[in-house]
N, C-alpha and C positions, 0 to 999 in steps of 0.2 A: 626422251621420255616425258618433259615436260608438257608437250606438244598431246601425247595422249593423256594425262590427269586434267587439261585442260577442257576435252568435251566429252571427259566423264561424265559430268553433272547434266548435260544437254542430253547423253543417250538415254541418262535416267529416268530423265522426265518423259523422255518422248517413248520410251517402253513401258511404264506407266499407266501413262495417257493411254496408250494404242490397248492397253492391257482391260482397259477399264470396265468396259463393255466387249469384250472378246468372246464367242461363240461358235460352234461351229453353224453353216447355215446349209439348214437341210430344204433341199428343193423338192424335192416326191417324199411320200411315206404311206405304202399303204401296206399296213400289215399284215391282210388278207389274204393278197396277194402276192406277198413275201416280196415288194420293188419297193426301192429306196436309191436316194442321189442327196449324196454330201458334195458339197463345195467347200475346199479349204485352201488354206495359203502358210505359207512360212518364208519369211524374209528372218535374214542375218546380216545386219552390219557389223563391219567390223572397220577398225583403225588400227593400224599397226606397223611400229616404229622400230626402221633396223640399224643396232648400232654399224656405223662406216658402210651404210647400203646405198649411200647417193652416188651420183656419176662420179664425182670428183675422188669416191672412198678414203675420204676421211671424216664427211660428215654423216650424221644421222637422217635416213630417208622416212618420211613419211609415209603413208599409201593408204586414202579412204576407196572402200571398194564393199560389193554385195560379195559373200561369200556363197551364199543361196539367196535364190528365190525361186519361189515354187509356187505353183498351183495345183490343186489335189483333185481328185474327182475319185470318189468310191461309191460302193453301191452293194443293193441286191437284186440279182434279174430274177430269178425263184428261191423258191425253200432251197437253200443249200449252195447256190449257186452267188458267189460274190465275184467281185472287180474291183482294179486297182491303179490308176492311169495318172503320174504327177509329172509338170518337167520341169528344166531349169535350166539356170543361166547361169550358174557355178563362176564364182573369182570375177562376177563380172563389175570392171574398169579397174583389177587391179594392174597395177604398174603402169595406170593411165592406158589402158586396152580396151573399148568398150565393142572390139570387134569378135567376141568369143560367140562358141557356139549354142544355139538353145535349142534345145535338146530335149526330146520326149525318154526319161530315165528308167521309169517303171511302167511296165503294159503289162499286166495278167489278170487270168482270169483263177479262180480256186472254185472246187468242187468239194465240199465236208460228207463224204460218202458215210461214215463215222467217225465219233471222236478218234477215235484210233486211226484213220484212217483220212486224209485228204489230198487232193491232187492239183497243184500246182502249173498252168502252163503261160507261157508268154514270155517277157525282158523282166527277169527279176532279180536278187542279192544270192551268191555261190553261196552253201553250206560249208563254211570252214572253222572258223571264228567266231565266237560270241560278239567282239567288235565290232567283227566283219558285216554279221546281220542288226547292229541297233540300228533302227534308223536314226537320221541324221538328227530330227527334231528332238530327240531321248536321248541324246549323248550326256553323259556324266561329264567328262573334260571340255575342253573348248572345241576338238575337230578328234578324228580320228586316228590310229596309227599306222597310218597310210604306208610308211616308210617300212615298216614289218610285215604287211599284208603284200604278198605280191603274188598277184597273176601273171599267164604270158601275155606278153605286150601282143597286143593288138584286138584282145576281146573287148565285152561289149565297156558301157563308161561308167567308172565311178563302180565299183564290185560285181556290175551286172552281168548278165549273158542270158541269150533266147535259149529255152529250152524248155522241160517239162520236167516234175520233179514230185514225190511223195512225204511226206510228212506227217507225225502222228506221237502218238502218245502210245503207252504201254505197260503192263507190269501195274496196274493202279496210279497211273500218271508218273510213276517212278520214271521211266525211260521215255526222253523224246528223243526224235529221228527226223533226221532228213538226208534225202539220199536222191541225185536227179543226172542227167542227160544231157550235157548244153551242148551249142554252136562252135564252141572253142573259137581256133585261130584259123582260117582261111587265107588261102592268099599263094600267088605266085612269088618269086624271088624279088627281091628289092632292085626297082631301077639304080641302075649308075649312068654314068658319063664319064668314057665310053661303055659302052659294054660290054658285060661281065664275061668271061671267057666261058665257055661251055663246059659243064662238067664240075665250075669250081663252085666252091661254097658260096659266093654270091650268086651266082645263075641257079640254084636248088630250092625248088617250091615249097614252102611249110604247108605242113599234113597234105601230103600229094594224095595220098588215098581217102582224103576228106571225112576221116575218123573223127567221132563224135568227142567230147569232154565228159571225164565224170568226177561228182562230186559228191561228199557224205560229209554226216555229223549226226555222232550220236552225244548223247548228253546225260546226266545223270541227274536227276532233281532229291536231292537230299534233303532240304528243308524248302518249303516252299514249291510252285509250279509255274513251271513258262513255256508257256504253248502258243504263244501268237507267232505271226507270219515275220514283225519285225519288233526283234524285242528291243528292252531298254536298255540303256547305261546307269540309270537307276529310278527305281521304281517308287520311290518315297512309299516304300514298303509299312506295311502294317504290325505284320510279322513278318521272321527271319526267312532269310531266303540263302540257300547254297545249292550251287548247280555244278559238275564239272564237265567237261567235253573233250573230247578227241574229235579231228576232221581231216580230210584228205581228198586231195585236189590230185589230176593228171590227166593229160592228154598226150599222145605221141606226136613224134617230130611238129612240137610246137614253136620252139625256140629258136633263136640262128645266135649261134657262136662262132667265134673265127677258123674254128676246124670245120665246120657243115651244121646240122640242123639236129638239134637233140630234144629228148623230151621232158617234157614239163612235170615235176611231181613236187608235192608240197604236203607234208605232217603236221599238224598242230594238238598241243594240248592247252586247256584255260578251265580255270576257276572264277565264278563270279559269289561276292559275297554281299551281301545286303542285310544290315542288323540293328534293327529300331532295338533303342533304349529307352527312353519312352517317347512322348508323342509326339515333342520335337528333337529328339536326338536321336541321331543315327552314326552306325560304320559304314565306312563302303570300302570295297575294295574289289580289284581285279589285277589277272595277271594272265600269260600266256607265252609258251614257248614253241619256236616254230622252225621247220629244216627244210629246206628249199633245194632240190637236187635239178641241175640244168647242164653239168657237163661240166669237168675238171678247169675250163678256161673263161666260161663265166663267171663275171661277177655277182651275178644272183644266187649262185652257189652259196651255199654258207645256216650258220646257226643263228637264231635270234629269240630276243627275248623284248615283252615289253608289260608295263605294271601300272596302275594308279591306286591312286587312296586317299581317301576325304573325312572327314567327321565333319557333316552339318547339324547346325543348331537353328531350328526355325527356317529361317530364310536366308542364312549366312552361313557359307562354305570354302574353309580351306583344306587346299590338296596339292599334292606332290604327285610327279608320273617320269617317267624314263622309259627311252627309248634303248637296245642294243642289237645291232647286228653284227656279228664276225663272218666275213666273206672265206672261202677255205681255201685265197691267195692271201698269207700274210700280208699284214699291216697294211690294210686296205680296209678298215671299218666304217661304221658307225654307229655314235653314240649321241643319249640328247638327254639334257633333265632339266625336268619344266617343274615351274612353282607356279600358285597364283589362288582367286577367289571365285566362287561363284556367287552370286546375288538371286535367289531363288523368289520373286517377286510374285510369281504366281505360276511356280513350277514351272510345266514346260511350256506353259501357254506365254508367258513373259518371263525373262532374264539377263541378266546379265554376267558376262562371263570374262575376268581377263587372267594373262598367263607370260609370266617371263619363260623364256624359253633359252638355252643356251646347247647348241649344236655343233659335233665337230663330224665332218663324210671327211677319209682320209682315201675313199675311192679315187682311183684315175683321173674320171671323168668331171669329177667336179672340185676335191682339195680344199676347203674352204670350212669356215668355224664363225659363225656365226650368233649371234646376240638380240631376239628379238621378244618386242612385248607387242603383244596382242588385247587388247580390248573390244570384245563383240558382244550386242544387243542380237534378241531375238525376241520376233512374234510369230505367235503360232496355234492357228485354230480349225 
C-alpha cells in the first residue's frame, strides 16, 4: 500500500492541472437548424495494489493501468433527433496487457417524439438497474457492481446490446420507463477438441430459433426527477431526490449449463437516494436486490444484494459499499466490503477516487479472498 500513497500527490496535481481549463468542445452549433457536434473524452487512471497478488503470492502486486479511455461524439441531426457514439479501451495495460480490445461501446440514435414518449435505437446500456444505466463518468463509488449485474454471457460489452427500446416519463414525471427489444445471445454450440458428440449438451446451439432479448424498468420518482438516457450515481443534487425501480431481463435458451441450454431471467429491485443538507452537505445512498434464474446447476443461479453510502462535505467524501451474492448451490458465494474517499475536485469533470476493498468468491471456479486498494484519477469533459 505504500507504493499507492506514494503517487497520490502526483495524480493530484496532474487532475488538477488537466481540470483547470476543462470544457466540453463543441464543433457545429446551429440552432436553427437544430445540428450540433460535441467532442469529449474521459480517461481514468488508476493504480492499484493486491495484497499477495504477485507471481511469487506472497508479495504485494502492483498494476498501473487505464481503466477507461474514451472518446465521445454526440449531437443533434434535427428538432428531436439526437446521437450518441463513444469508445474505449477498458483495463487497458492492466496486468502489463496492452493488447486489449478497442471497441466502439455505444452507437445510437434517439428520437424525443414527446416528453412522454422517446425512442431509442442502436448498441446501448439494458434497462435493469439504476447502476446498471449510470454512466460510467457519473459513478458515485470507484467502478460498478459488476459482480451482481449479470447478463448471459456473450451479449454486447460492458452492459450493452443492439436493439431498439422506449422510454418516457409519466403520471406528471412521477413514472419513468424503459422497456426495449435487444440482439441477445447468438451463436452455434461451443467448439471442443474433439468433438462434441451429436445430441449432447455441448453440440446444442444457444437461441436456435434466434429469439429476440427483452428488457424493462420502471421506476418511481418520489422526490425529485430522472429522465435522462444515462443517469448518475450522484447528481450533487440541489434538492432531494428518491427514486425506486423494479427491472427484468430474459431471453430463451440463452445460457449453456452442463445439462443443455436454459434460459436467462433476471429480477431486480433498487432505491436511489440523494439529499442535500445544505450547500455543501449531502446523503447519498443506494441499494439494490437481484435473483438470477439460469437452471438448478448453474452457478449464476442465485440471490443478491449490493448497497453504497457516502455523506460529502464540499469536495470530501467518505463511503462504505458491499457486495453479496448467494448462488442456490450452497456454500458457493460471494461477498465484498469496500471502504475509501472520494476527492470531488470539480465534480465529474476532475476527481479523485480511492477504495480498499476486501473480497472473498467461495465459487468453484475461482476460491480465492482477496485484499485490494485502488486509487483512480479522472478527467472528463
Amino acid at each position: 500500500m505504500k507504493k499507492t500513497m506514494l503517487v497520490a500527490p502526483y495524480l493530484a496535481v496532474a487532475v488538477m492541472l488537466c481540470a483547470s481549463n476543462a470544457s466540453a468542445i463543441n464543433l457545429l452549433k446551429d440552432e436553427e437548424e437544430h445540428r450540433s457536434l460535441d467532442v469529449g473524452l474521459l480517461l481514468q487512471g488508476q493504480v492499484q495494489v493486491t495484497k499477495d497478488g504477485a507471481p511469487d503470492a506472497s508479495s504485494a502486486s502492483t498494476d498501473f493501468f487505464l481503466r477507461r479511455a474514451r472518446i465521445i461524439l454526440s449531437g443533434e441531426v434535427l428538432k428531436g433527433l439526437t446521437f450518441f457514439v463513444d469508445t474505449d479501451q477498458p483495463n487497458w495495460g492492466k496486468n502489463g496487457k496492452w493488447d486489449g480490445a478497442f471497441i466502439v461501446q455505444d452507437a445510437f440514435a434517439s428520437y424525443e417524439v414527446f416528453r412522454e414518449l422517446n425512442v431509442d435505437a442502436g448498441m446501448m446500456l439494458i434497462p435493469f438497474t439504476h447502476n446498471g444505466l449510470e454512466g460510467a463518468a457519473s459513478l458515485h463509488a470507484l467502478d460498478y457492481h459488476t459482480t451482481l449485474i449479470h447478463y448471459p454471457p456473450g451479449v454486447g460489452p460492458a452492459f450493452r446490446d443492439a436493439g431498439v427500446q422506449v422510454r418516457g416519463l409519466a403520471f406528471s414525471d412521477r413514472l419513468y420507463y424503459r422497456a426495449g427489444m435487444f440482439e441477445g445471445v447468438r451463436g452455434p454450440g461451443v467448439a471442443t477438441t474433439p468433438a462434441p458428440a451429436p445430441g449432447s449438451a455441448a453440440a446444442m446451439a444457444l437461441n436456435p430459433d434466434g429469439e429476440p432479448r427483452f428488457a424493462a424498468m420502471l421506476r418511481l420518482n418520489i422526490l425529485g426527477v430522472e429522465d435522462k438516457f444515462f443517469m448518475k450515481g450522484i447528481y450533487f443534487a440541489e434538492s432531494p431526490m428518491l427514486s425506486i425501480g423494479v427491472g427484468y431481463d430474459y431471453q430463451r435458451h440463452a445460457t449453456r449449463i452442463p445439462t443443455g441450454i436454459s434460459n436467462h431471467a433476471g429480477i431486480s429491485t433498487d432505491v436511489f437516494f440523494e439529499y442535500p443538507i445544505t450547500e455543501d452537505d449531502e446523503i447519498l445512498a443506494k441499494a439494490a436486490l437481484v435473483h438470477y434464474s439460469e437452471g438448478t446447476s448453474s452457478l449464476a443461479t442465485g440471490t443478491g444484494t449490493f448497497g453504497e453510502v457516502g455523506f460529502r462535505h464540499a469536495w470530501f467524501e467518505p463511503l462504505v459499499g458491499f457486495d453479496y451474492f448467494s448462488t442456490q448451490r450452497s456454500l458457493e458465494d460471494y461477498y465484498a466490503f469496500k471502504g475509501g474517499f472520494n476527492f470531488w475536485l470539480k465534480k465529474h469533470t476532475a476527481n479523485l477516487k480511492s477504495e480498499l476493498a476486501y473480497t472473498v468468491d467461495d465459487r468453484p471456479t475461482t476460491h480465492k479472498r482477496d485484499l485490494i486498494g485502488t486509487l483512480q484519477g479522472q478527467i472528463f469533459f
